[in-house]
ZAMARGU-4260 file (C-alpha; in steps of 0.2 Angstrom, whole numbers, plus 5000, padded with zeros to 4 digits):
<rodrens>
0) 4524/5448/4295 | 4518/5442/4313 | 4506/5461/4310 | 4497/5451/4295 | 4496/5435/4304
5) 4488/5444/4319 | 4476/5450/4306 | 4473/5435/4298 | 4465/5428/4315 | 4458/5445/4318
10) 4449/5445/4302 | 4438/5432/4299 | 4431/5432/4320 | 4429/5452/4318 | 4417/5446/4301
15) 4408/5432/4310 | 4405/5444/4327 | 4399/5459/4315 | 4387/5446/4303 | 4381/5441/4322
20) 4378/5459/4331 | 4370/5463/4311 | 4358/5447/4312 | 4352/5450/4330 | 4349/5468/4325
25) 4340/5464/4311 | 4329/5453/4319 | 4325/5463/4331 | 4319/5478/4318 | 4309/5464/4310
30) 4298/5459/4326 | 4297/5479/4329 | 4290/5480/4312 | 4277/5464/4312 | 4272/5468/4332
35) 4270/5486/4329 | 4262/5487/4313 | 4265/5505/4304 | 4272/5512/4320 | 4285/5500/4322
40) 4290/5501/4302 | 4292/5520/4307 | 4303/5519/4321 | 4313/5503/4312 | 4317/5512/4297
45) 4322/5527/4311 | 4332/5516/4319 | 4341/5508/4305 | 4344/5524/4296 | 4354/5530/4310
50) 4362/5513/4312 | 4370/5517/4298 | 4380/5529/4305 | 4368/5544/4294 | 4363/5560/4303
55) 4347/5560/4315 | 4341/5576/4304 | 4344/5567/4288 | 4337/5549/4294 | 4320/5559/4299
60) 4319/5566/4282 | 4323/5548/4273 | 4311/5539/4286 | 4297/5548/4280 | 4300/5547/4261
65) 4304/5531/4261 | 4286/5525/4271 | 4277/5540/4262 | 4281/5533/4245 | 4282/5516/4248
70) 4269/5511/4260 | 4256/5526/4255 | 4246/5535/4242 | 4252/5554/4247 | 4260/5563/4232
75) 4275/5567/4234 | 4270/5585/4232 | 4262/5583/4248 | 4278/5581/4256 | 4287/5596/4246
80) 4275/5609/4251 | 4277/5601/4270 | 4296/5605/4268 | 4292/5623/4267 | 4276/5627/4275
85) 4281/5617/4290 | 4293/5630/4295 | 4283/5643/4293 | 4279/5651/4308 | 4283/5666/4318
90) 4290/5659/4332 | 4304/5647/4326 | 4311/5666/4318 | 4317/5667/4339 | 4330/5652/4336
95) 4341/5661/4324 | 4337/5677/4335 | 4347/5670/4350 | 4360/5662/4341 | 4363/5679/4335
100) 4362/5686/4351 | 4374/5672/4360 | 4387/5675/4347 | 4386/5696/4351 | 4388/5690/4369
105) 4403/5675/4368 | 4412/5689/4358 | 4408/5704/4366 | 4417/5704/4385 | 4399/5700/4394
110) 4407/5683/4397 | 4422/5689/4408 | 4415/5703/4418 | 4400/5692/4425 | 4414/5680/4430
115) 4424/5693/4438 | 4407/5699/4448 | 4404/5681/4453 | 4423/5678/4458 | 4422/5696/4470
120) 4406/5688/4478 | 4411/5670/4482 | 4431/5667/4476 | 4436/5667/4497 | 4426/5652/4498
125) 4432/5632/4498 | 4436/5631/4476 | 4431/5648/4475 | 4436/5650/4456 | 4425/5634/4454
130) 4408/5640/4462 | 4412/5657/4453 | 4413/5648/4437 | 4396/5641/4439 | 4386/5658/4446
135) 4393/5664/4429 | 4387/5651/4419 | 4371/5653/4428 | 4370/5671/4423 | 4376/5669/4406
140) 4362/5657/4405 | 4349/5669/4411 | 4355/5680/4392 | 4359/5667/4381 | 4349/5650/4379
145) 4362/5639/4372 | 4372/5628/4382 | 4385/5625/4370 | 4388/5644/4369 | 4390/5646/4389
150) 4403/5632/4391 | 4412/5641/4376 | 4412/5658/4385 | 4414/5654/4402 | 4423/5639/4399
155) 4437/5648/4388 | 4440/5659/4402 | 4439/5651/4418 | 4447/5633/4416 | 4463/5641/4410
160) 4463/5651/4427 | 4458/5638/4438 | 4471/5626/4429 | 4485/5642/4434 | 4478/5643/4452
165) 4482/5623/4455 | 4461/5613/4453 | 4464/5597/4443 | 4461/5601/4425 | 4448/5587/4426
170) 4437/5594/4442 | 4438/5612/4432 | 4431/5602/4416 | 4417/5594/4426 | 4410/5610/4434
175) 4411/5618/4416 | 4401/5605/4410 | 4388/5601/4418 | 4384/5621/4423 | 4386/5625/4405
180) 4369/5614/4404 | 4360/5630/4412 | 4361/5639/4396 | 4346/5629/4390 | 4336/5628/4409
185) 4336/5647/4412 | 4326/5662/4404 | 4328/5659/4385 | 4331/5643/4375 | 4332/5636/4359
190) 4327/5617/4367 | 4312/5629/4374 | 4307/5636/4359 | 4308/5620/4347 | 4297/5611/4360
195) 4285/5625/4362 | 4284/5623/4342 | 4280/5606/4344 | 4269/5607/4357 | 4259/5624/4354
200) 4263/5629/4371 | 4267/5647/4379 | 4285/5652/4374 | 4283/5666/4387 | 4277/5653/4401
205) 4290/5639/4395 | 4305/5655/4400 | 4301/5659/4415 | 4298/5643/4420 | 4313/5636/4420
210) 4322/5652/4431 | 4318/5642/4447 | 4323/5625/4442 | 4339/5634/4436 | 4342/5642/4453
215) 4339/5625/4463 | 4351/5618/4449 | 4365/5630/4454 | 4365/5628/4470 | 4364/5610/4469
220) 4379/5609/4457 | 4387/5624/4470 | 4386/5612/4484 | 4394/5598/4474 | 4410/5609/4471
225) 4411/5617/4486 | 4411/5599/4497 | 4424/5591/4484 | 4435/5608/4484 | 4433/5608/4505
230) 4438/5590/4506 | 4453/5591/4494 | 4459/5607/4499 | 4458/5616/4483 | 4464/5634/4483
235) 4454/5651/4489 | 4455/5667/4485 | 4455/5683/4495 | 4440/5690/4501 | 4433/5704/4490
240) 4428/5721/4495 | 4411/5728/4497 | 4419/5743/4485 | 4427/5729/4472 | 4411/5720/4472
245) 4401/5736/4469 | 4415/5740/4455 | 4413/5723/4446 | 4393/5723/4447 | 4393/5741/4438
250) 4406/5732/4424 | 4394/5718/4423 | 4376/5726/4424 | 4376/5729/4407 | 4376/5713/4401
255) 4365/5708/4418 | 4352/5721/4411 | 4346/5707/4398 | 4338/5700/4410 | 4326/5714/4414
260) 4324/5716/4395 | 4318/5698/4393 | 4307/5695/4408 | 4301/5713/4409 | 4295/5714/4390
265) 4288/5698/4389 | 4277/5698/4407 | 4272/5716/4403 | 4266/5712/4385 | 4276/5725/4379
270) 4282/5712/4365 | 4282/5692/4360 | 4295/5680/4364 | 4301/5682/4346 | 4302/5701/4347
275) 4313/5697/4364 | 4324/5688/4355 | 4328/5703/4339 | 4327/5714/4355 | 4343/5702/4365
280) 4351/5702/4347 | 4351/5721/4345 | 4355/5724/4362 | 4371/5712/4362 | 4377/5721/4349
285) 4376/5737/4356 | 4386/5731/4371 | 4398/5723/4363 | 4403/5735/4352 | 4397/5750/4358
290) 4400/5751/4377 | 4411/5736/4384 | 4420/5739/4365 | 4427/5723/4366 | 4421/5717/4348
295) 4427/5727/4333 | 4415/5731/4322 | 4425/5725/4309 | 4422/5706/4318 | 4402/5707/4315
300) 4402/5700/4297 | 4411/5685/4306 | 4399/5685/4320 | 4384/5684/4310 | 4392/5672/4295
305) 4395/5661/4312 | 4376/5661/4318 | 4368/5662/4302 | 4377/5643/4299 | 4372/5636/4316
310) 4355/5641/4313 | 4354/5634/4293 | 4359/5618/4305 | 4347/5618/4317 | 4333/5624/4304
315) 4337/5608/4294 | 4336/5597/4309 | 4318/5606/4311 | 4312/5605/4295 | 4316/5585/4294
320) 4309/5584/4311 | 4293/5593/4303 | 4291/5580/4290 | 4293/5566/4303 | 4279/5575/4313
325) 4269/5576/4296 | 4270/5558/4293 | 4266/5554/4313 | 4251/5565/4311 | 4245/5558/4294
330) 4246/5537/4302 | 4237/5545/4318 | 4253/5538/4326 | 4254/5550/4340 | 4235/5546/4348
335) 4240/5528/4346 | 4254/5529/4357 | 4244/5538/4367 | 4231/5527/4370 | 4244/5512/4375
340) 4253/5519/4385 | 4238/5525/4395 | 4231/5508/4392 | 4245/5500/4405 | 4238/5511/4419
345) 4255/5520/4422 | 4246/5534/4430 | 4256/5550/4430 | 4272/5546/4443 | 4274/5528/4431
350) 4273/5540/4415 | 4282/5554/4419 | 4298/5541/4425 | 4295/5530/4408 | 4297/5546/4399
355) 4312/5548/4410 | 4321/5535/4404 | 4315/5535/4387 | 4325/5551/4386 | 4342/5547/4394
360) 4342/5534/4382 | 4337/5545/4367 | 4350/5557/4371 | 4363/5542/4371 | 4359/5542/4350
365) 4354/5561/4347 | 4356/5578/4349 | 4342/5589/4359 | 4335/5597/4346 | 4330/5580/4336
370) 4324/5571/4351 | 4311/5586/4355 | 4305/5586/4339 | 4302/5567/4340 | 4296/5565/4357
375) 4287/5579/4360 | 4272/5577/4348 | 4273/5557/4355 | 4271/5560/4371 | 4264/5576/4374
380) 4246/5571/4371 | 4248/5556/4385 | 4253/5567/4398 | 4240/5581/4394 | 4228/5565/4394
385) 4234/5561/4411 | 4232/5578/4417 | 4249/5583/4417 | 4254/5603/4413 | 4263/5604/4397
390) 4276/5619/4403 | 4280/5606/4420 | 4281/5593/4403 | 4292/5604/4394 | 4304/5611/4408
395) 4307/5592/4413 | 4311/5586/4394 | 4323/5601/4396 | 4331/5595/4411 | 4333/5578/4402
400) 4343/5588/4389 | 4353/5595/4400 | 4360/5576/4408 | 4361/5573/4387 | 4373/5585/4384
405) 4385/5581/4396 | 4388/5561/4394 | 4396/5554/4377 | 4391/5549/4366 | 4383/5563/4357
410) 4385/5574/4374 | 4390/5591/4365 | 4397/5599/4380 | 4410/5587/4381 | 4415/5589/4365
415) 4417/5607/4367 | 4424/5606/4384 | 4437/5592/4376 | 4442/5606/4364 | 4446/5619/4379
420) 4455/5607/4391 | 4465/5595/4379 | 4457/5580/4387 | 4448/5563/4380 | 4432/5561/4380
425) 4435/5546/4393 | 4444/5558/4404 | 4431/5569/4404 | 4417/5557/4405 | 4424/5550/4424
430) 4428/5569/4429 | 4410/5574/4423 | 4402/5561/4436 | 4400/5569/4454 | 4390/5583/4444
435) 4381/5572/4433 | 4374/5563/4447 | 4371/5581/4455 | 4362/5581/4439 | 4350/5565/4440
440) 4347/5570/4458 | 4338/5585/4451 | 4330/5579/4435 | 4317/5569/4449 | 4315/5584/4459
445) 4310/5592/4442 | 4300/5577/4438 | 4289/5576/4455 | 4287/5594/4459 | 4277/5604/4446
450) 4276/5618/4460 | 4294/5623/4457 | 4292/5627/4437 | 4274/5632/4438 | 4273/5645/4451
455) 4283/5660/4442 | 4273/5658/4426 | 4256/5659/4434 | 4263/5671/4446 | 4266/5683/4432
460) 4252/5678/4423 | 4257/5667/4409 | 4246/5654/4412
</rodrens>
């Protein structure tokens, strides 16, 4: 009884505070639409799909249908054909490519040998398991190309053991978190790929790009765990061998010699960035199989019905992004944007910080892939305009994924790490923050040093 009168004076205030946040959000769409003419009806009817609670993918794709047939004369045909021709390129072939070839890897044992290498070389230091954790997450990184798929394999390994040594669930959590992020910084990734799509830029120049940004970012998030562990007095390990580190390289050089196929094949033109990734694909599941023989090959149906939904996913999420682009193209949105944002005389420090910001809040609502898709073909032309390189571009959006993935709400690493560890996102969210800020620290080197994600790319002669 007193539950129902407690609701009956909940009730009516939770209507009246709903109709209110409802009224002010609606009047805010409405001056977006009447101040920004077709470009704020765009972005309105963006905003209010996803209000809704629907899908970014799916909200793309209504977005333009609804403004296509209600606001224009293109057939709907038009927009059909668009569906299908819009992935139709050779390149986006990569994305399901290294899916496949993280999946081999998760599976396959690559995962725990290059922890057990990175254990022998630094376990005797302050939170020894920690670091070790994060040099493997680095090299994972250097193979894979997705984040998600790094926290899940080095993740499921090492926080149980760092848990069983004595670390604070919560500080083994943060560290797997935020290096996890390094799966989309280093050689390949997706992020990489589906902005090089948007962009026309040099997949091949966008890859090695981000292997010294991904260095600086290990060391950086290194130092953060090693002067936490040192102050709290978490455990070490005992000093490996010069004979047991050799013995864990040789068990890890297998998976390590990816790498080599990746950089090496793609600098020496011996095949394209798409071919790399149906190389990394094949060679996973050699080594998994075949010589670490930690896969059946009775597991490979399961392996590939696994990959081949994430990639129906993220090709659904590319194909509405397509349509979106197809729609800003057709309005001449993009050069509009363009040409305000250079008409308030940022310059190229006030652009590249506005852009910044406009992506740590856009990662607050959406998911990498969706936000690259979006942005990039927005804000791409300003900073080519203001004579900003498109790979230093690319390589900071991706850093601004990175931060994205690892605060809620739509942080995917912590939904992943919440299914490893048992904890709530909220407990997450505070353990996640010495790194995260590790992790902003960065994105501005990133942001104000082109030097650091252009010199390897020209060095080998990819741009």
């Amino acid at each position: 009884m007193s539950g129902a009168i407690a609701m009956q004076g909940i009730e009516p205030w939770s209507k009246k505070k709903a109709g209110t946040i409802l009224s002010v959000i609606a009047g805010i769409l409405l001056a977006v639409c009447l101040l920004g003419g077709k470009v704020g009806i765009v972005f309105a009817l963006l905003i209010l799909l996803m209000l809704t609670g629907i899908p970014a993918s799916i909200a793309l794709g209504l977005t333009v249908l609804m403004f296509m047939y209600l606001l224009t004369n293109v057939p709907v045909e038009a927009v059909a054909l668009k569906l299908f021709s819009g992935i139709e390129k050779f390149e986006i072939m990569a994305i399901p490519l290294f899916i496949l070839a993280g999946n081999f890897l998760t599976h396959g044992g690559v995962a725990k040998r290059m922890i057990a290498f990175a254990t022998s070389l630094i376990g005797h230091w302050h939170g020894g398991l920690a670091l070790a954790g994060i040099i493997a997450c680095a090299m994972f990184a250097l193979v894979c190309g997705s984040s998600v798929a790094t926290v899940v394999a080095i993740g499921s390994i090492i926080l149980p053991a760092m848990v069983k040594q004595g670390y604070p669930k919560a500080f083994g959590a943060g560290v797997i978190i935020t290096a996890g992020s390094l799966g989309i910084l280093m050689l390949p990734s997706i992020p990489k790929v589906i902005y090089a799509i948007s962009t026309n830029t040099s997949i091949g120049a966008l890859f090695l790009a981000g292997l010294f940004p991904g260095i600086l970012l290990t060391v950086m998030l290194c130092t953060t765990t090693w002067v936490l562990a040192k102050k709290n007095n978490y455990p070490r390990m005992r000093k490996s061998t010069w004979g047991q580190r050799w013995k864990a390289f040789r068990k890890s050089v297998w998976g390590l010699m990816l790498v080599v196929i990746i950089i090496g094949g793609i600098t020496k033109g011996i095949f394209t960035p798409t071919e790399a990734a149906a190389m990394s694909a094949v060679y996973a599941f050699l080594i998994s199989v075949f010589v670490y023989k930690d896969m059946p090959l009775s597991k490979t149906p399961e392996v590939l019905k696994k990959s081949a939904a994430l990639s129906a996913m993220l090709l659904y999420i590319i194909t509405n992004a397509v349509l979106f682009s197809f729609l800003m193209a057709h309005e001449n949105i993009p050069q509009a944007m363009a040409d305000w944002i250079l008409g308030k005389d940022l310059g190229q420090a006030g652009f590249l910080f506005f852009t910044n910001i406009l992506l740590l809040l856009a990662g607050n609502v959406m998911e990498p892939s969706s936000i690259i898709l979006v942005m990039a073909p927005i804000l791409h032309p300003a900073a080519i305009r203001l004579g900003i390189d498109a790979v230093h571009f690319g390589i900071m959006i991706d850093a601004n994924m990175e931060v994205g993935l690892c605060h809620p709400p739509v942080g995917l690493n912590l939904y992943v790490a919440s299914g490893i560890s048992k904890m709530s996102i909220s407990e997450l969210t505070v353990a996640v923050m010495p790194w995260l800020l590790t992790m902003l620290v960065f994105l501005v080197i990133v942001t104000y040093w082109p030097g650091l994600s252009l010199w390897l790319p020209k060095a080998m002669g990819l741009m």
